[in-house]
C-alpha positions as CSV (number, residue, x, y, z in Angstrom):
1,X,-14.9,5.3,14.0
2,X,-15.4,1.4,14.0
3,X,-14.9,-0.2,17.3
4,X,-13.4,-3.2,15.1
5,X,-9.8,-3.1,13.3
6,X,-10.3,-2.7,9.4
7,X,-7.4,-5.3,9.7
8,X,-6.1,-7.8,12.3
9,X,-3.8,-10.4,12.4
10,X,-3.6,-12.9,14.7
11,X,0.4,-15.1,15.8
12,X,1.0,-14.5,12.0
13,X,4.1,-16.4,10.8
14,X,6.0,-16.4,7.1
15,X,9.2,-18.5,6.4
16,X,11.2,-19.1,3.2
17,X,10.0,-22.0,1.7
18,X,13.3,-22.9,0.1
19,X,15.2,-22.9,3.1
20,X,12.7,-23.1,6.0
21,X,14.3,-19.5,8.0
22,X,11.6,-17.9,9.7
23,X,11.3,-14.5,8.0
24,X,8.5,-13.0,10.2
25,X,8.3,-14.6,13.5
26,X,4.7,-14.9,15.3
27,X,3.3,-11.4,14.8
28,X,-0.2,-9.6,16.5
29,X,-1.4,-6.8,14.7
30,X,-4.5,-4.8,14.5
31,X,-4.7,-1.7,12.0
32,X,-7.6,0.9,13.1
33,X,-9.7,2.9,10.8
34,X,-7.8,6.5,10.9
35,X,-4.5,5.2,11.9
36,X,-1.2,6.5,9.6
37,X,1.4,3.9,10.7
38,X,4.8,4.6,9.6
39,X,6.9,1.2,9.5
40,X,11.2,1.7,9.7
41,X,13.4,-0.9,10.5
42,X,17.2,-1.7,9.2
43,X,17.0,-3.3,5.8
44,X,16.4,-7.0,6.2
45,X,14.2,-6.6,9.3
46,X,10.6,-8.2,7.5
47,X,9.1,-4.9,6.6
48,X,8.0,-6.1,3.3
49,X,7.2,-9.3,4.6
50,X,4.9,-8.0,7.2
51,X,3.4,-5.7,4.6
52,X,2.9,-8.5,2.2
53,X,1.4,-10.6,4.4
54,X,-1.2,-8.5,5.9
55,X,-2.0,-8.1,2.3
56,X,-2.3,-12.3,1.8
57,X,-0.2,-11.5,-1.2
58,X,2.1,-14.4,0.1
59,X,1.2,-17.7,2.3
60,X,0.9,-17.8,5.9
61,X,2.8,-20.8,7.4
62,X,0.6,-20.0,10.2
63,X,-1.6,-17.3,12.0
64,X,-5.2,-15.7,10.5
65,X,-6.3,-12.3,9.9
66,X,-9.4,-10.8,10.4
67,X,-11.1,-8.4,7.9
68,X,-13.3,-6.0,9.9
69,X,-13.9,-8.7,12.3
70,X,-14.1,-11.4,10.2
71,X,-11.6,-14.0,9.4
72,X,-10.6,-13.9,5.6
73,X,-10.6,-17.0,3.4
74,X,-10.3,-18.0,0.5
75,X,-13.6,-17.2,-1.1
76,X,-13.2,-13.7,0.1
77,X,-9.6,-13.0,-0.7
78,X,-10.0,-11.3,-4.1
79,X,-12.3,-8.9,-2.6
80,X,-10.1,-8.1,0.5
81,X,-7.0,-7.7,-2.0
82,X,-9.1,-5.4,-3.5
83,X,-9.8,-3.1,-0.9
84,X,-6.1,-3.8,1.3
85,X,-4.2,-2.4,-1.7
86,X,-0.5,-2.9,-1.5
87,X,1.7,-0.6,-3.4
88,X,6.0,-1.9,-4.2
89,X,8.9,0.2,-4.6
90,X,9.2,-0.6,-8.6
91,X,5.8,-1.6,-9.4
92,X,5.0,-3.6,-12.5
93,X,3.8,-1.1,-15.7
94,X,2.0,-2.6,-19.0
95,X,3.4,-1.8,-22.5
96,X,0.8,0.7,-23.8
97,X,0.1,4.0,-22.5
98,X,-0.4,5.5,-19.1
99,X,-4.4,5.5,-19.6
100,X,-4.1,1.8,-20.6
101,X,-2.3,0.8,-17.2
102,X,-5.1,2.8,-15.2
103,X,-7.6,0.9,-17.3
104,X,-5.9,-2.8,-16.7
105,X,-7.5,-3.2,-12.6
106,X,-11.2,-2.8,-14.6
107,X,-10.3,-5.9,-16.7
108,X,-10.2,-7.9,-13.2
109,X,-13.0,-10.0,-12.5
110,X,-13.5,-7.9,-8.6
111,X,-14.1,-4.4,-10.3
112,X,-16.8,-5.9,-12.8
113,X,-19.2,-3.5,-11.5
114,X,-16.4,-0.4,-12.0
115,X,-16.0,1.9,-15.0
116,X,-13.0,3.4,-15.6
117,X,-12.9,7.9,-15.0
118,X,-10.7,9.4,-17.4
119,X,-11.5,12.7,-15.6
120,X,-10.6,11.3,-12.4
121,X,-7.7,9.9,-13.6
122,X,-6.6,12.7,-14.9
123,X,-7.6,15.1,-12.0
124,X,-4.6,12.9,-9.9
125,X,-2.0,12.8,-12.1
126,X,-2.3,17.0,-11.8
127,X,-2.7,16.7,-8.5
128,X,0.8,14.9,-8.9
129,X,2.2,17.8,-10.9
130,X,1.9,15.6,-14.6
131,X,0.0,17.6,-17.3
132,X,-2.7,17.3,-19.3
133,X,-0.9,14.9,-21.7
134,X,0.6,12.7,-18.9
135,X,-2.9,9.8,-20.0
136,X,-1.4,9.7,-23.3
137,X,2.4,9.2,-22.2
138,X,3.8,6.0,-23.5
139,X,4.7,3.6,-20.8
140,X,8.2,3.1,-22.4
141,X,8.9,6.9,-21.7
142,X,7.9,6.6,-18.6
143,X,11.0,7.3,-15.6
144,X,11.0,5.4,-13.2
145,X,8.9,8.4,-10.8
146,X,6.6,8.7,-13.4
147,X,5.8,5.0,-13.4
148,X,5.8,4.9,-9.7
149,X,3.4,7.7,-9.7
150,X,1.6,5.3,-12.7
151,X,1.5,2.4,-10.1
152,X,0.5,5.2,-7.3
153,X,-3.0,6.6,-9.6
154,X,-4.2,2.9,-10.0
155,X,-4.6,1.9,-7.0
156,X,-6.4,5.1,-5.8
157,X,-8.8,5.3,-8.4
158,X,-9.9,2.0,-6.9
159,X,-10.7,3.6,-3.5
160,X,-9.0,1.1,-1.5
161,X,-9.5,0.9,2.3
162,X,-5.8,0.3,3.4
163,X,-2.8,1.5,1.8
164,X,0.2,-0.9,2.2
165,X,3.0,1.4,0.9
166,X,6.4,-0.2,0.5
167,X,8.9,2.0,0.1
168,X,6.8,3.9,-2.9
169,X,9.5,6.8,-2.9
170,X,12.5,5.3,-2.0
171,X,14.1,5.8,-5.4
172,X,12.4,9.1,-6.5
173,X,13.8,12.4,-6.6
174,X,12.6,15.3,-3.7
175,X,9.8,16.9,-5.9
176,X,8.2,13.2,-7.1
177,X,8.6,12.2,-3.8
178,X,6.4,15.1,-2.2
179,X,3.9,14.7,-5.0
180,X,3.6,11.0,-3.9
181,X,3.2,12.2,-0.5
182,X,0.5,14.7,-1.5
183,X,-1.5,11.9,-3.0
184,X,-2.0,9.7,-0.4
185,X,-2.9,12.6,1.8
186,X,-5.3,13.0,-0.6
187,X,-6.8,10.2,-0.4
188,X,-7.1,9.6,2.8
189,X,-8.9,13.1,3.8
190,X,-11.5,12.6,0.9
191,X,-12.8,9.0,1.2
192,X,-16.3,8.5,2.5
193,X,-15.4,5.8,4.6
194,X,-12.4,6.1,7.2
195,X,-9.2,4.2,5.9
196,X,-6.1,3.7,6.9
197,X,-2.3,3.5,6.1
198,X,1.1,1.9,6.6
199,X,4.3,3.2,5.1
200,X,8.3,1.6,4.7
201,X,10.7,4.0,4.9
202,X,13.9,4.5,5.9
203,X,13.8,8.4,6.5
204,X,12.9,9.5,9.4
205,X,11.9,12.9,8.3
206,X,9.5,11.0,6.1
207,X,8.1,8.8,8.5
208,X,7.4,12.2,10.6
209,X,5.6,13.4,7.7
210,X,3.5,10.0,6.6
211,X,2.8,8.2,10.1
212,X,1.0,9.1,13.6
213,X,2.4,5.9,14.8
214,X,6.0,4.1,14.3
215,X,6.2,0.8,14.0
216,X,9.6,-0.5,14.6
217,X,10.9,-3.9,13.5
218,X,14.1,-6.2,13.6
219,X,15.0,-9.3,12.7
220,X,11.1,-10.5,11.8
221,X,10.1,-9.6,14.9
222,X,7.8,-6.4,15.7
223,X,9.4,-4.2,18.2
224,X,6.9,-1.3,19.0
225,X,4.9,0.4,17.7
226,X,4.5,4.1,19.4
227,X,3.2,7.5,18.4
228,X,4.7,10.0,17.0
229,X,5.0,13.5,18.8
230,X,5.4,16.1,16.2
């Protein structure tokens, strides 16, 4: 295992830029290959915003982070986007089929040098219980599990490095929700490479399942962040 974080942030800060409120106060962070961190917290508390920062999906009023040691700017923020994958609650799904929204990532300038695996593809989606047909499903007849599931298979054909999961099941019934589950364990027992998780949830049972740490948070402020005895 590295002796480096895969991901570190250093007095990491986000406000609102409309009205100035301080939505994630000065935060330290570091995320270790081979860590499952499960992140709860009362609604309101910056859980996203955390998530969504450590993913430089949004700007830091202040702070840095470091990508396996080394500080990530602008030059090399597709690529760590590309590898610190974060996944929302409703994620956004392209008209077309299901095969056309796993193909969309290759059309990115970062994944140039990709082709997309139909079999692969479809070796996950019956790993999440879809059938054979589930490629060929229109994205309009999609439910809303199927498309988080949708959402779920793009990323991880991608082999990302970190998995930022926000609240991926919080709307899904019990037997979607386990089949998300299944995935990510998935993927992180069969990567090459050691990676690394956090996950937003607001069951504990869940967080018991997903996470060998808790990270706690209230009011944009990190509160612990301890292990989990099963």
């Amino acid at each position: 295992m590295s002796a480096l974080p895969l991901v570190q942030a250093f007095g990491i800060v986000r406000r609102d830029a409309r009205t100035a409120t301080t939505l994630l106060f000065s935060t330290d962070f570091a995320l270790a290959a081979g860590e499952r961190i499960a992140v709860t917290g009362p609604s309101g508390a910056g859980k996203s915003v955390l998530l969504r920062a450590l993913a430089l999906l949004d700007p830091l009023d202040a702070g840095r982070i470091c990508w396996h040691g080394r500080e990530v700017d602008r030059r090399t923020i597709p690529r760590y986007r590309s590898s610190i994958a974060y996944v929302k609650q409703r994620p956004a799904i392209v008209d077309g089929t299901v095969e056309d929204n796993l193909r969309y990532p290759y059309m990115l300038g970062v994944y140039r040098d990709r082709r997309f695996d139909r079999a692969r593809a479809a070796y996950l989606a019956k790993r999440a219980g879809r059938t054979d047909g589930f490629l060929d499903k229109r994205a309009s007849e999609l439910s809303g599990g199927e498309a988080q599931l949708t959402a779920l298979i793009r990323v991880l054909q991608l082999d990302p490095e970190v998995l930022l999961l926000d609240e991926p099941t919080a709307s899904l019934d019990p037997q979607t929700t386990q089949a998300v589950e299944a995935l990510v364990d998935d993927w992180f027992s069969s990567g090459e490479h050691a990676r690394a998780s956090m996950w937003v949830s607001h069951d504990p049972a869940q967080a018991g399942r997903v996470g060998t740490r808790r990270l706690t948070m209230q009011a944009g402020r990190v509160n612990a962040c301890e292990e989990i005895h099963r």
